[in-house]
N, C-alpha and C positions, 0 to 999 in steps of 0.2 A: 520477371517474365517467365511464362512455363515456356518447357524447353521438351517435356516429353511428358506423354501421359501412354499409359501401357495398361493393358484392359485383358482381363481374362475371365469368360465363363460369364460374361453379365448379358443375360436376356439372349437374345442372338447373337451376340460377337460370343466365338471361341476363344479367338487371340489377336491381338489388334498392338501393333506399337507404333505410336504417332509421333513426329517429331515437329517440332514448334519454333521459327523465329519468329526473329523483330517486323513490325508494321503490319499491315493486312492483309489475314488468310479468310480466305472463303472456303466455305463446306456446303455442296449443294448437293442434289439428289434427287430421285420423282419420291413424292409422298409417298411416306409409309416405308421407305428404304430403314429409317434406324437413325435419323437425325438427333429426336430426340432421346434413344438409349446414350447418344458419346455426352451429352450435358447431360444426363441422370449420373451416369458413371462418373464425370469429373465432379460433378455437386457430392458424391457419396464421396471420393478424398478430401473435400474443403469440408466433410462434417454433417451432410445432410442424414434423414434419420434412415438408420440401414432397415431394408426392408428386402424378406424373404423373395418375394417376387422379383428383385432382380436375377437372382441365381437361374442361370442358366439350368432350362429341365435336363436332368439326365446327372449333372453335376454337385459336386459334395461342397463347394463354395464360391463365391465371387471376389475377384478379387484386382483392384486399380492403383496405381503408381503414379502418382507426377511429381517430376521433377522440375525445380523453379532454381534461377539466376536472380540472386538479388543485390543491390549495391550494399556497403557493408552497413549503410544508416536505415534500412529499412526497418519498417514499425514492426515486424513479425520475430526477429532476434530480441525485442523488448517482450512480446507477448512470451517465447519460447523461454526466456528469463525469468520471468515474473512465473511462468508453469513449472520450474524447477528442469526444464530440458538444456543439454548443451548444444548450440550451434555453435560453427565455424564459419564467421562472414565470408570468407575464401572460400569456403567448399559447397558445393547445391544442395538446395534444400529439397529432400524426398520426402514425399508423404506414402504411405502405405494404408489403406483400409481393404479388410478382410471379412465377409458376409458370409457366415454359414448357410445352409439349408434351412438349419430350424432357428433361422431370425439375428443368432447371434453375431458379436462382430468384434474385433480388433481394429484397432488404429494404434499405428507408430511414425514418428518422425525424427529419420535420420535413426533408424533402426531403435530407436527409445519407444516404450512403452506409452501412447496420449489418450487420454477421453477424449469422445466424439466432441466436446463444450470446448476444450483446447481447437479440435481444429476447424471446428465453426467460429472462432475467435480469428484465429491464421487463417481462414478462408474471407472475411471479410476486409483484410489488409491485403491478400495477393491477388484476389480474383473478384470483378464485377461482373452479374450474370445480369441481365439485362432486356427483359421478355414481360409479355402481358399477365402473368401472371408473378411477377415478382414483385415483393412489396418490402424490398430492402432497397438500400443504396437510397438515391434522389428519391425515392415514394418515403421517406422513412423521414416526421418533421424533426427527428431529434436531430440528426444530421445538417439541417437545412441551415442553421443560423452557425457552424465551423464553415457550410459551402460559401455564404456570402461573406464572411469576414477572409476567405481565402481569396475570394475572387476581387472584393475590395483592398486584397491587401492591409488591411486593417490588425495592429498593432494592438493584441489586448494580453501583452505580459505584463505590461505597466498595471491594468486593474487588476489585474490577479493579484500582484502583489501588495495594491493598496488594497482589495478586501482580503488580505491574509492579515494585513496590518490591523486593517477594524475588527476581525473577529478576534485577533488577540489581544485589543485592547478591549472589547467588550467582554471578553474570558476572563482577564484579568480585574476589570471592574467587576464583576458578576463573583467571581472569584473572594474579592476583598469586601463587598458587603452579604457575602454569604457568613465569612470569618465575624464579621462586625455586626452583625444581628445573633448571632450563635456567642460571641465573647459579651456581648451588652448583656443577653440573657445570663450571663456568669458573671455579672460586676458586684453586686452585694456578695458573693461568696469568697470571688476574689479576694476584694476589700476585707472583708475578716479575715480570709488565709492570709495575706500579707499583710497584716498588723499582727497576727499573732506570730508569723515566724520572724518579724521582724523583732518585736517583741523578744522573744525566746533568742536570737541571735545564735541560732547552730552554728558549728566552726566544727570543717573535716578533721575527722580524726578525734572529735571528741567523746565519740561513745567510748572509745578502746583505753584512751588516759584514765576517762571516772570510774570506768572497770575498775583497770588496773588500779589505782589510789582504794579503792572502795575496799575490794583485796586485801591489797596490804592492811588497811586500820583495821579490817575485822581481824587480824590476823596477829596485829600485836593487841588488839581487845583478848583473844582466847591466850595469847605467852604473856600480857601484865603480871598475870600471881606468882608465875612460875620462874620469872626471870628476878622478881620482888624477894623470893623466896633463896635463890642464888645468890643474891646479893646480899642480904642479910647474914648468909654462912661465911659469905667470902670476908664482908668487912666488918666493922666496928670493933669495941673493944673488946669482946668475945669470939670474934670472927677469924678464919683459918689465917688469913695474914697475921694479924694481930700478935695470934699466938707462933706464929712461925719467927716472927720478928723480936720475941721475948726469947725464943730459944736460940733464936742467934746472939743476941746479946750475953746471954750465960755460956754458950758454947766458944764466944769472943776469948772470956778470960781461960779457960781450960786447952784453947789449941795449943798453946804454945810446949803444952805440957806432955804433948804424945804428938807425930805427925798422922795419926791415925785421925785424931777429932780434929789437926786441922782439915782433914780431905772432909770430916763432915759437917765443917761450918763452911767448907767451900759449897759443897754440896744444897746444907740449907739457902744459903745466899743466894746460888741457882733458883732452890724453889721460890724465894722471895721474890725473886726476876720475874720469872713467871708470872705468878701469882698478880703480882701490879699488872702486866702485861693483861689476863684476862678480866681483871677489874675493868681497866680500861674497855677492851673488849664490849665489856659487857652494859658499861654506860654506853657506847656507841650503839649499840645493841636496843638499849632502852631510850634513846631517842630516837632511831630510825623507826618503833613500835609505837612511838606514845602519837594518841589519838585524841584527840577531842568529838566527844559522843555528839557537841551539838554540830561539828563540822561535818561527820560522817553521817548524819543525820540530812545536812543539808546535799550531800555528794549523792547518796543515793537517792533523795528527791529530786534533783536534774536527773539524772540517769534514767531513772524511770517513766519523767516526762519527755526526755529526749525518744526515747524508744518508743512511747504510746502516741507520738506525734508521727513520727515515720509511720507507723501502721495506720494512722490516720488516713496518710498520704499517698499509701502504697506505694513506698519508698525506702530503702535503707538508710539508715540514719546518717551514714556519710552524706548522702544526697541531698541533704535536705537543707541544706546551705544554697547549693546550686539553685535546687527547685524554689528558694523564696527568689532566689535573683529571676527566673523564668517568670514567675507569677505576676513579681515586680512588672516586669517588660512588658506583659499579657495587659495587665492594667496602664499600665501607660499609653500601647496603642488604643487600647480604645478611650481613652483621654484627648489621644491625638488622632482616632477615626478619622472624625468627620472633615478634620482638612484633607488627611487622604484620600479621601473618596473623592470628596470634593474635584481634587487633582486629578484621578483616574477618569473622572465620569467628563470633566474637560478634556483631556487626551482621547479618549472614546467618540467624542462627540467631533473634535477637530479628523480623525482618522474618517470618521463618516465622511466628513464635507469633504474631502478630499477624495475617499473615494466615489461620492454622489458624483462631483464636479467630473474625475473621469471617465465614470461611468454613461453622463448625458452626453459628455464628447463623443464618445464612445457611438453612441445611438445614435448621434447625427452622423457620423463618417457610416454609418450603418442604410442611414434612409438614402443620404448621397449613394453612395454605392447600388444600393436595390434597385435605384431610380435607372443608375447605367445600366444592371443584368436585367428588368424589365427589356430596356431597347435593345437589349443586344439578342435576349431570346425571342421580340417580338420580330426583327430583321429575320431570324432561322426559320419561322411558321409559317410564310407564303410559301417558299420552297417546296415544302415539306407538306404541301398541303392543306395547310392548318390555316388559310390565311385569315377564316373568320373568329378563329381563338384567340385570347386574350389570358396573358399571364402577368400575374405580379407576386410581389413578395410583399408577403404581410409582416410588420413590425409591430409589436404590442408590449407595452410595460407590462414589468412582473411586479407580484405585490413585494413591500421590501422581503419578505420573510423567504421569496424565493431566489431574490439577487446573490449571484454567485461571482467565483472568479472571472466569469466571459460576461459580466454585467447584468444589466435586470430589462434586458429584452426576451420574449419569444422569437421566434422566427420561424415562418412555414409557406413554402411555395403553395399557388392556388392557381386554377385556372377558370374562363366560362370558354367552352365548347362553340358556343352559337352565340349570337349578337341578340341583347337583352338578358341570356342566360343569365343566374348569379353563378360568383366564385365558388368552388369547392376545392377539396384536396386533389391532385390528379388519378389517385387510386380508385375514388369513389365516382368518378366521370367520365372518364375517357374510356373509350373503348380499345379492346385491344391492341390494334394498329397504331389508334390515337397514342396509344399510351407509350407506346415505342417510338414513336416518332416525335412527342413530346420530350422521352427521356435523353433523344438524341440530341435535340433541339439546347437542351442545358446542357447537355456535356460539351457540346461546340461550343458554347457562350462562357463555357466554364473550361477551355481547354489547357489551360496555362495551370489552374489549380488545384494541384495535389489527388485525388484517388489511387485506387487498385492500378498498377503496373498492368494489369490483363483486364481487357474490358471484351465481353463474349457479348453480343444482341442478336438473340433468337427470332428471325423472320423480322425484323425492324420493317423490310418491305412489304407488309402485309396490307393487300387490298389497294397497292398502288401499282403503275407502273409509267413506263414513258418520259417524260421529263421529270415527273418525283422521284422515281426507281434512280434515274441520273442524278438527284439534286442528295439523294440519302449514301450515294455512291460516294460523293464527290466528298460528301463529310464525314464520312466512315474514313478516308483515304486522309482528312486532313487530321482526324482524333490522330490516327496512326503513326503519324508524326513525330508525336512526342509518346508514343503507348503503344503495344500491342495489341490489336483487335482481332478480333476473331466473330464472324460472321456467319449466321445460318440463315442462308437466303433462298429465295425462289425469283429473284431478280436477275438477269444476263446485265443489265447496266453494274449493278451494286457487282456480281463476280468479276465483272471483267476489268471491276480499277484493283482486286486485290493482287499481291504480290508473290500469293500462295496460294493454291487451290486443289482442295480435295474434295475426291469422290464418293459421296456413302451407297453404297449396293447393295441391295439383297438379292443374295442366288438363292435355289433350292434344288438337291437331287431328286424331290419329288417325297421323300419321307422327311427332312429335316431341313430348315430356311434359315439362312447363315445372313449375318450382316459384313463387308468388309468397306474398307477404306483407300483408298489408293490416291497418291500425288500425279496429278497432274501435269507434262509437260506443256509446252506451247501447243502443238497439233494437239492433243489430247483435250488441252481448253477450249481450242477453235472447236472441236466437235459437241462438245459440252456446253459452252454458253450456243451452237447453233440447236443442241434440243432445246434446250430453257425457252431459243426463241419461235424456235416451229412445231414442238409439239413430238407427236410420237415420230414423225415420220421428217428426217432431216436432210432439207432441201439445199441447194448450192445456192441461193437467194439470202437461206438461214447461214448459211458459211460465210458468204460475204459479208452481211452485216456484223456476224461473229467477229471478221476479221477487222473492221471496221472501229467496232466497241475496244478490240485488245493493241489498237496501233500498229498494224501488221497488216504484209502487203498479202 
């Protein structure tokens, strides 16, 4: 609900601060007072395009406030979420728009920084403007097939979620024979890759062993002569043991003969210790070296096709165990494709018929419904003047390609004007009065379901009066009921059922023409709906009946 709008420096208003409650205000005035600057000023906060000519001449900017009460689930905290703004559902939501001189402009909400598109977005959640010349709201057919499923009450979370169901089983079919035309074009390459790595049988870890082995045998290939050559000194019968063990034998019988030569047959004995010792050595030595040319032959022929296989692969040789087990798999599925598809394209096809089946439900609880808001806007049109027009709601299948989550209907209000006329949209037919008085006509028939908390209708009584002027009174006063309306009338029947009423003025000291605004009391209305009804000059005839229309003696 707005709750205040506060206006500075726009067109003729200096300074103006309005305050706003619940159910029906009226704003009236003689022509040309400045009716239409307070809806340019409130259209330029919900986001309309800022334009230099509002600014007040003489002044450096323009500048409007309104402040809005909303409950805490209102669709404008999701808009303000999704624009990266913080709201506090507890606290009022201020709009600020600011118009330079030369064009430019600000917008803030809730003291944050918004583009004008932000609050043309939050201007279509808190406020309907409602005039001959607007061609939003009920003029707008995108709109028109959420009004009928609100007013039928009509249940379409159930097909939203079976066509989320279909498009993600047809993602995922589309998906799986995208994979299966693209792996089928790889199945001869496959099929070699995986017979040859099977073939070759890599195992992690085996590039670093045939290194390592390959190593080592080169390694006692370059120490065979030299360890061949050690061993020849060390043993046989000319070799250093040999003769170490002859001279202990002779140095045997001589110890006993000095303790000097036995300290050096203990000593040789030692070296004899030794000496066995690195013999040993040395065979252990010369087996950990000895090599077979044709085995190292064969070791570095793996090695070498392990490694030129990886490069193959673009892959390190460790991986290439893994990658024949992936390849493997690769070739399997498409071995076992076509039953999968098979499966998917049944799943796909079962989600369709499921969701077709809710969707035609769908479209008949659609026509039933259209069928009641035809009779219910047809009952509003004599009233209202309208009694030779004729309204319906057009239902049309969409091609599959455009069925969505709300189903595969169009939906768009039409009317004919005059008897024989054809149907058209009511933007393109009605005349301006008509046109207001048509969009009144659906919002009574439509009062229970969902819009804008604030519904503004600029002159809705235009070109009526007398029992219409009454009949457009009586359902402005019942919208208000459940809504906040706001009324720019030239009707005494229509002001005199609201519940608020304000005055729009223009003074002038004769060099500058000011607009201002003023509330209303009871005597103040009686004198006010008796010009509306006499004219320039206000009769006690005019007071009576004033008094008459407001319930008052």
């Amino acid at each position: 609900m707005l709750t205040a709008l506060a206006i500075r420096d726009v067109v003729l208003i200096e300074a103006l601060d309005l305050e706003f409650g619940p159910g029906l205000g009226a704003l009236t005035g003689e022509t040309g007072a400045g009716k239409s600057i307070l809806l340019d000023a409130l259209g330029l906060a919900l986001g309309a395009r800022a334009d230099a000519g509002l600014v007040r001449q003489g002044a450096m900017h323009a500048g409007v406030t309104a402040s809005f009460d909303l409950p805490p689930d209102h669709a404008a905290f999701a808009i303000l979420a999704e624009g990266g703004l913080d709201a506090d559902p507890g606290e009022p939501l201020v709009i600020r728009r600011q118009v330079r001189a030369d064009g430019g402009s600000r917008a803030y909400v809730n003291n944050q920084a918004a583009s004008a598109g932000l609050l043309r977005l939050l201007g279509t959640s808190l406020v309907e403007i409602h005039g001959q010349h607007d061609d939003r709201g009920l003029l707008n057919p995108r709109g028109h097939r959420a009004l009928l499923d609100a007013f039928g009450r009509l249940d379409t979370a159930s097909v939203a979620a079976l066509h989320e169901r279909w498009r993600d089983a047809e993602s995922r079919l589309d998906q799986a024979a995208t994979e299966l035309e693209e792996a089928d074009r790889d199945r001869e390459w496959l099929e070699h890759a995986v017979a040859e790595l099977t073939a070759f049988a890599p195992e992690p870890g085996e590039e670093a062993m045939l290194a390592e082995a390959r190593a080592t045998m080169q390694k006692g290939a370059r120490l065979a002569g030299e360890l061949a050559a050690v061993t020849e000194q060390l043993e046989g019968s000319e070799g250093a043991l040999a003769l170490l063990r002859q001279a202990a034998r002779r140095l045997d019988r001589l110890a006993s003969e000095h303790d000097t030569l036995a300290q050096a047959l203990a000593a040789i004995d030692r070296a004899v210790n030794e000496a066995s010792e690195a013999e040993d050595r040395l065979a252990e030595a010369g087996e950990a070296f000895a090599f077979d040319p044709a085995r190292l032959e064969a070791m570095e022929t793996r090695l070498f096709d392990l490694r030129a296989l990886a490069r193959k692969h673009r892959v390190e040789p460790d991986a290439l165990a893994a990658l024949a087990q992936e390849l493997a798999g690769r070739l399997g599925r498409i071995e076992a494709g076509g039953a999968g598809l098979a499966a998917l394209e049944k799943q796909a096809a079962a989600a369709r018929a499921s969701y077709d089946a809710a969707a035609a439900a769908l479209s008949s609880s659609r026509q039933a419904a259209a069928r009641r808001l035809d009779a219910a806007v047809a009952i509003e049109l004599a009233p209202l003047k309208l009694d030779t027009a004729r309204f319906r709601t057009v239902i049309e299948a969409l091609p599959e390609a455009q069925w969505g989550p709300a189903g595969r209907d169009r939906v768009e209000f039409e009317i004919s004007t005059n008897p024989g006329a054809p149907f058209a949209p009511l933007v393109k037919i009605a005349s301006g009065g008509e046109l207001s008085r048509f969009i009144l006509a659906l919002k009574v028939a439509l009062a229970e379901e969902g819009g804008a908390g604030t519904m503004i209708f600029d002159e809705v009584d235009r070109g009526v009066g007398g029992a219409v002027a009454a009949a457009i009174g009586d359902r402005l006063a019942r919208l208000a009921a459940r809504a906040q309306i706001l009324v720019v009338t030239h009707s005494p029947q229509v002001a005199a059922r609201a519940a608020r009423h304000w005055l729009i003025a223009k003074r002038s000291d004769g060099i500058v023409a000011r607009t201002g605004v003023h509330v209303l009391d009871q005597g103040a209305r009686r004198e006010e709906i008796a010009r509306m009804l006499s004219g320039a000059e206000v009769t006690d005839e005019a007071r009576a009946q004033a008094a008459r229309l407001l319930g008052v003696g």
